[in-house]
BAGU-864090 format. One record per residue (C-alpha): x, z, y; residue in one letter; residue number from 1. Coordinates in steps of 0.5 Angstrom, whole numbers. Each point is the difference from the previous one (the first is absolute). Layout:
BEGIN
R|X|Z|Y|A|NUM
...
! end
This chain:
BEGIN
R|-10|2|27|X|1
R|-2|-6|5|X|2
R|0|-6|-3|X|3
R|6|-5|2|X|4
R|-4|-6|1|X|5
R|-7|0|1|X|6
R|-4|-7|3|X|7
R|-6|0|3|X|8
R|-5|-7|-1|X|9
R|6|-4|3|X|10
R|-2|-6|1|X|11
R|4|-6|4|X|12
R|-4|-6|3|X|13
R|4|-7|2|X|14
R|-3|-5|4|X|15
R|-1|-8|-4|X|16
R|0|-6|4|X|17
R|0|-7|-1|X|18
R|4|-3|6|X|19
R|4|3|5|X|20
R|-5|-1|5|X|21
R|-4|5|-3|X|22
R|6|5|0|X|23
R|0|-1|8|X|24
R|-7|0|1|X|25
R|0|7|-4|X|26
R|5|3|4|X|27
R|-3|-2|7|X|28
R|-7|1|-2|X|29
R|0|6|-4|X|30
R|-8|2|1|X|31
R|-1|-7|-4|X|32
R|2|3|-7|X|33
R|4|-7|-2|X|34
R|3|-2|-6|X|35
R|-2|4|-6|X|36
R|1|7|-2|X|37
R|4|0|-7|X|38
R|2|8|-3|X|39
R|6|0|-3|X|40
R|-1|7|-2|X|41
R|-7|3|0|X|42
R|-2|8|-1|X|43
R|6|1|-5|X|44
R|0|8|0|X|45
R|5|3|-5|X|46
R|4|7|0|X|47
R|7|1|-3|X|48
R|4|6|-1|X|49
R|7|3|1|X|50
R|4|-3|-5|X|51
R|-5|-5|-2|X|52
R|2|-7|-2|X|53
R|-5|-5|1|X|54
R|0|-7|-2|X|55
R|-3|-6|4|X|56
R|-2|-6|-4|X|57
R|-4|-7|1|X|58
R|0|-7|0|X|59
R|3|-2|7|X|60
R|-5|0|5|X|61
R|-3|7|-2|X|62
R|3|4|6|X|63
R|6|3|-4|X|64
R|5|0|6|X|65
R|-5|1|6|X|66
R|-3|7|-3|X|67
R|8|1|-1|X|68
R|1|-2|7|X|69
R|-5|4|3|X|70
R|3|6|-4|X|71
R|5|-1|3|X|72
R|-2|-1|7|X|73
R|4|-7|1|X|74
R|-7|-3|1|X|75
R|-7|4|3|X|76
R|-7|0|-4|X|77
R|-6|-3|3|X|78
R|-4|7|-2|X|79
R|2|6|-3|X|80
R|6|4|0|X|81
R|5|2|-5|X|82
R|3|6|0|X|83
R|8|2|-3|X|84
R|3|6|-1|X|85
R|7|-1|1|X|86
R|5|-6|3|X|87
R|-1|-7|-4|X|88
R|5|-5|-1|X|89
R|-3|-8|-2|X|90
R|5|-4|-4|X|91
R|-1|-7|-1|X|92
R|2|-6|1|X|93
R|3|-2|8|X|94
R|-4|8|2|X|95
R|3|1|6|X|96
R|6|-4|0|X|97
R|2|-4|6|X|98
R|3|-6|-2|X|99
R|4|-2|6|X|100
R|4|7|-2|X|101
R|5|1|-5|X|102
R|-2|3|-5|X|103
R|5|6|2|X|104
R|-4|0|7|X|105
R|-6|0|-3|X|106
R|2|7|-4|X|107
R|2|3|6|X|108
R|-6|-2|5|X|109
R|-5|2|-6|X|110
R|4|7|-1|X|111
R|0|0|8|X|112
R|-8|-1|0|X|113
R|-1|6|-5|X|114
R|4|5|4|X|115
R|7|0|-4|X|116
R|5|2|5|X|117
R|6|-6|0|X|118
R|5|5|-4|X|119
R|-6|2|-5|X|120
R|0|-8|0|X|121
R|8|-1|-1|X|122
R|-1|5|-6|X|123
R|-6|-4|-3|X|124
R|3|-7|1|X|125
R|5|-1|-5|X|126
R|-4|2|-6|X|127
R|-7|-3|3|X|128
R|5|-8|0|X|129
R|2|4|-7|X|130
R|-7|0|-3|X|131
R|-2|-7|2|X|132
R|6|-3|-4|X|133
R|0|-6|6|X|134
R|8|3|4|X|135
R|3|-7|0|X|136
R|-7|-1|4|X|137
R|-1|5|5|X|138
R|3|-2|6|X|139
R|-4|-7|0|X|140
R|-8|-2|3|X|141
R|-4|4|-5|X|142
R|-4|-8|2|X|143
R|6|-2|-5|X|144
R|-2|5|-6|X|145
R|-4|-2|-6|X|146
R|-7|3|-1|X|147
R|3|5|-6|X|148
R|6|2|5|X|149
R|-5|0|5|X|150
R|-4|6|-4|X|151
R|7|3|-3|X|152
R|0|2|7|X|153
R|-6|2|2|X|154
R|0|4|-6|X|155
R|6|3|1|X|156
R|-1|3|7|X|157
R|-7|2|-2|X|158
R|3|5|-7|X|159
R|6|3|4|X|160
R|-5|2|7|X|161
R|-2|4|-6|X|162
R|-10|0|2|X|163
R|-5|3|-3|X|164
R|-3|-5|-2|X|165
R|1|-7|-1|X|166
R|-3|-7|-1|X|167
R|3|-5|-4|X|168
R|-3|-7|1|X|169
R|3|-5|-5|X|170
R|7|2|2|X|171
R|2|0|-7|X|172
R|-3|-6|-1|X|173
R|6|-4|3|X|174
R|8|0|-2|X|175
R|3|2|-7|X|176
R|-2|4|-5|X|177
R|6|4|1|X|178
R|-2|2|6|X|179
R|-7|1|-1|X|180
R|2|4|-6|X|181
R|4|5|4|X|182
R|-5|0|6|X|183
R|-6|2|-5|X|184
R|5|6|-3|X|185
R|0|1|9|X|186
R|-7|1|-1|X|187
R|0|5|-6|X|188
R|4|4|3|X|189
R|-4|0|6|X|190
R|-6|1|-5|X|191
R|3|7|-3|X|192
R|2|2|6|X|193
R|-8|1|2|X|194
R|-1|-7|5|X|195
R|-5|-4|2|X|196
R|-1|-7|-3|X|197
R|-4|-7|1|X|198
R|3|-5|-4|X|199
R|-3|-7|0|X|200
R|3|-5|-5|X|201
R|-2|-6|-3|X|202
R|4|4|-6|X|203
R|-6|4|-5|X|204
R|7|2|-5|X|205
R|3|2|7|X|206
R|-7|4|1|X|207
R|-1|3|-6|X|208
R|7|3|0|X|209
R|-1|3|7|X|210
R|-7|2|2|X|211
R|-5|6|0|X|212
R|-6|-4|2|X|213
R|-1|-8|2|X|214
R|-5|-2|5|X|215
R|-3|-8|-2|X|216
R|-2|-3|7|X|217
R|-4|-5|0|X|218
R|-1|-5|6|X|219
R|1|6|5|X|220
R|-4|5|-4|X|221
R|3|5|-6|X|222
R|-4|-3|-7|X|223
R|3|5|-3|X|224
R|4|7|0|X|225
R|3|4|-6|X|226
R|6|2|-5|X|227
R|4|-5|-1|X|228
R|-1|-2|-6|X|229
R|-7|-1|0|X|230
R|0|-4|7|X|231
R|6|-5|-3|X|232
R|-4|-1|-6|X|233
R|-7|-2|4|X|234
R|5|-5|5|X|235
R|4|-2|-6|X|236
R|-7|-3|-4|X|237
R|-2|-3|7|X|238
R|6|-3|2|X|239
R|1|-4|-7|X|240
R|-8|-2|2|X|241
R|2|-2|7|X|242
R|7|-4|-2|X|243
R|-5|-4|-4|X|244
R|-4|-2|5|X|245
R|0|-7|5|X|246
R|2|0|8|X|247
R|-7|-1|0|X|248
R|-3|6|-4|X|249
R|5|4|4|X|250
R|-3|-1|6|X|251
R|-7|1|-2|X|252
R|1|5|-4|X|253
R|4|4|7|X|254
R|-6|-3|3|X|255
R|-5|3|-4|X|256
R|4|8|1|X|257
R|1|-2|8|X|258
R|-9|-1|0|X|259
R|-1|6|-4|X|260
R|3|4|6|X|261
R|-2|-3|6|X|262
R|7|-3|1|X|263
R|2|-8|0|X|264
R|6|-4|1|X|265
R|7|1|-3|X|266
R|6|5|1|X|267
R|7|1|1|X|268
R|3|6|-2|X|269
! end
């Protein structure tokens, strides 16, 4: 059987500019090569099987929601490719939310783009609003929406649109515990079902409950990959070590690891 996800030594390369002058010479002057060159991701191979839950982890800056959205084809890598054997749905935090939309539009004009027919949409509707918990809310901007009503939304319509895989980036993270929990108990019954899940979480009890395996990025690259319980282990002892540490020892230590790997400047995830 093929796996469900295979990524192939995919790197992805932002350019660093220290003034806007330089930003605008880039693009009219492409052959100069200015500004410099910084790899948010950078040769991160990794397969996953059918049914496999796969947690991300990471201090922010490590690419956790860059490789999430190359998997799921939101944004392109700079190099390499990632393969998926299946449609995948992404669910975080404002994904593919229109915020001058209602919120009742944006599940339609979702739908609509992933080739639901208007009556299929009409029978879907109720129950995605339901889910969501935000009823009194739905005719209303989605601008005007909590950052937790925001993910109860985009959770809602990605589970009901029922995908082969799914990647969750820290959607859990924000709104009430009731909620969180119900949509934790979602994605077990998504897990027995034989889904494919990515689960990236700040939450390592989060990760011990549902992951098969967990990847550790580390400034782009993976540091460590394995049973869940062996790499939350191994992070858990860094991060007490790295919490202690100073602005100062933070950044020479990022530093140090971006040296060692031919890459330099900071990242945004």
């Amino acid at each position: 059987m093929s796996k469900a996800v295979i990524v192939k030594d995919v790197s992805k390369r932002y350019k660093l500019y220290k003034k806007n002058s330089e930003r605008i010479l880039d693009l009219l002057l492409p052959w100069k090569d200015v500004g410099e060159d910084f790899y948010a991701l950078n040769g991160v191979s990794l397969e996953v099987e059918h049914g496999e839950i796969v947690g991300f982890i990471g201090i922010n800056g490590s690419g956790k929601s860059t490789l999430s959205n190359i998997i799921a084809g939101i944004i392109p890598p700079t190099s390499g490719e990632v393969i998926a054997n299946g449609s995948i749905s992404l669910i975080a935090v404002n994904a593919g939310l229109d915020n001058n939309l209602t919120g009742r539009q944006n599940i339609e004009l979702k739908l609509l783009m992933l080739g639901f027919s208007k009556a299929e949409i009409d029978s879907m509707e109720e129950e995605i609003i339901e889910f969501a918990e935000i009823e009194k809310f739905i005719d209303q901007p989605v601008k005007s929406y909590s950052s937790g009503m925001k993910s109860r939304l985009g959770f809602s319509i990605s589970v009901r649109v029922n995908p082969d895989i799914l990647i969750v980036d820290e959607a859990l993270s924000v709104g009430d515990k009731a909620f969180s929990e119900k949509s934790l108990a979602k994605m077990m019954e998504f897990k027995e079902r034989g889904k494919t899940m990515f689960f990236v979480s700040h939450s390592l009890g989060q990760m011990r409950k549902f992951c098969d395996r967990i990847v550790w990025l580390e400034y782009g690259t993976i540091r460590e990959i394995g049973e869940t319980e062996e790499v939350l282990k191994h992070y858990d002892a860094f991060m007490k070590d790295y919490q202690k540490m100073s602005k100062k020892e933070r950044n020479r230590y990022r530093d140090d690891v971006l040296a060692k790997l031919g890459n330099t400047g900071g990242n945004q995830e």
